[in-house]
C-alpha positions in Angstrom: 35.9 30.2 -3.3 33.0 29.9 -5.5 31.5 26.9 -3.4 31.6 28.7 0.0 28.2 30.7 -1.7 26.7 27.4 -2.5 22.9 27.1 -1.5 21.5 24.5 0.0 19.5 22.6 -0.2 20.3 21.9 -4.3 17.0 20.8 -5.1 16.4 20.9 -9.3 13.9 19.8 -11.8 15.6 16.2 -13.9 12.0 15.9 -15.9 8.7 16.2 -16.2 7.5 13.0 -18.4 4.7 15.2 -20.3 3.3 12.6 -22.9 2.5 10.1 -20.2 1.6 10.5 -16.9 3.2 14.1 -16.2 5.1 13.2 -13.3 7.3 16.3 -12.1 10.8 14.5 -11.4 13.1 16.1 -8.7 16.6 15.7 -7.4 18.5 16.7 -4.3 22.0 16.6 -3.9 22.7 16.1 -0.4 25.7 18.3 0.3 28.3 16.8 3.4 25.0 14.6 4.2 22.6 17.1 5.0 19.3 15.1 4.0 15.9 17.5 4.0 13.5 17.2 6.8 11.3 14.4 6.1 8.0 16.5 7.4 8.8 19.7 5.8 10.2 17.6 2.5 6.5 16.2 2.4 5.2 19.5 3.1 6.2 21.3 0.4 6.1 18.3 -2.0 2.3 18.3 -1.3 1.6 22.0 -2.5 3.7 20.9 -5.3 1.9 18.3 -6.1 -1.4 20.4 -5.4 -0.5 23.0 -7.8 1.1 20.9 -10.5 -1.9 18.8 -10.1 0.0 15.8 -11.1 2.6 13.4 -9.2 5.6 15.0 -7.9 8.8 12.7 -6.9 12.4 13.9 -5.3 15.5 11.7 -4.8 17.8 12.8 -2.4 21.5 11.7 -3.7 24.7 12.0 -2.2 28.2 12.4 -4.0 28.5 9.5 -5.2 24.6 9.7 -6.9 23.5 7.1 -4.1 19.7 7.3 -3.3 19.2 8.2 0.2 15.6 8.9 0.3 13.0 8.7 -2.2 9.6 10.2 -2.3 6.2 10.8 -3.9 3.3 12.5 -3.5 0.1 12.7 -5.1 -2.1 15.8 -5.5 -4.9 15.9 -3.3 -8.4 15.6 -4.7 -10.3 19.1 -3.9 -14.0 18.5 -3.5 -16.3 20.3 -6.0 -18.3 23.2 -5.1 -21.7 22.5 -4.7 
């Protein structure tokens, strides 16, 4: 019954590789083979990267832990204040 409430998309954190180049690594489990949306999946990857000012990356997965779609985004350099 429990999996009826299940939330998706199941999009968690897998590691963040903080003595080198502080990539923030993420996951989705693509439940029945619901993939993200491609533009709002860069969307939101983007202010993630922004914030986190450091790479971001997200594999989608299926069931089986098959890579479906991989991607990874850069934070965007802010120009400084004069």
């Amino acid at each position: 019954m429990a999996r009826q409430y299940d939330v998706d998309p199941n999009i968690e954190v897998v590691d963040v590789d903080l003595a080198g180049d502080r990539r923030l690594m993420l996951r989705h489990a693509a439940m029945k083979g619901a993939q993200l949306n491609e533009t709002d999946a860069k969307r939101v990857l983007q202010h993630l990267a922004d914030l986190w000012s450091y790479d971001v990356s997200l594999v989608e997965v299926d069931a089986a832990d098959t890579v479906l779609k991989e991607y990874v985004l850069n934070p965007r350099t802010l120009a400084a204040a004069a």
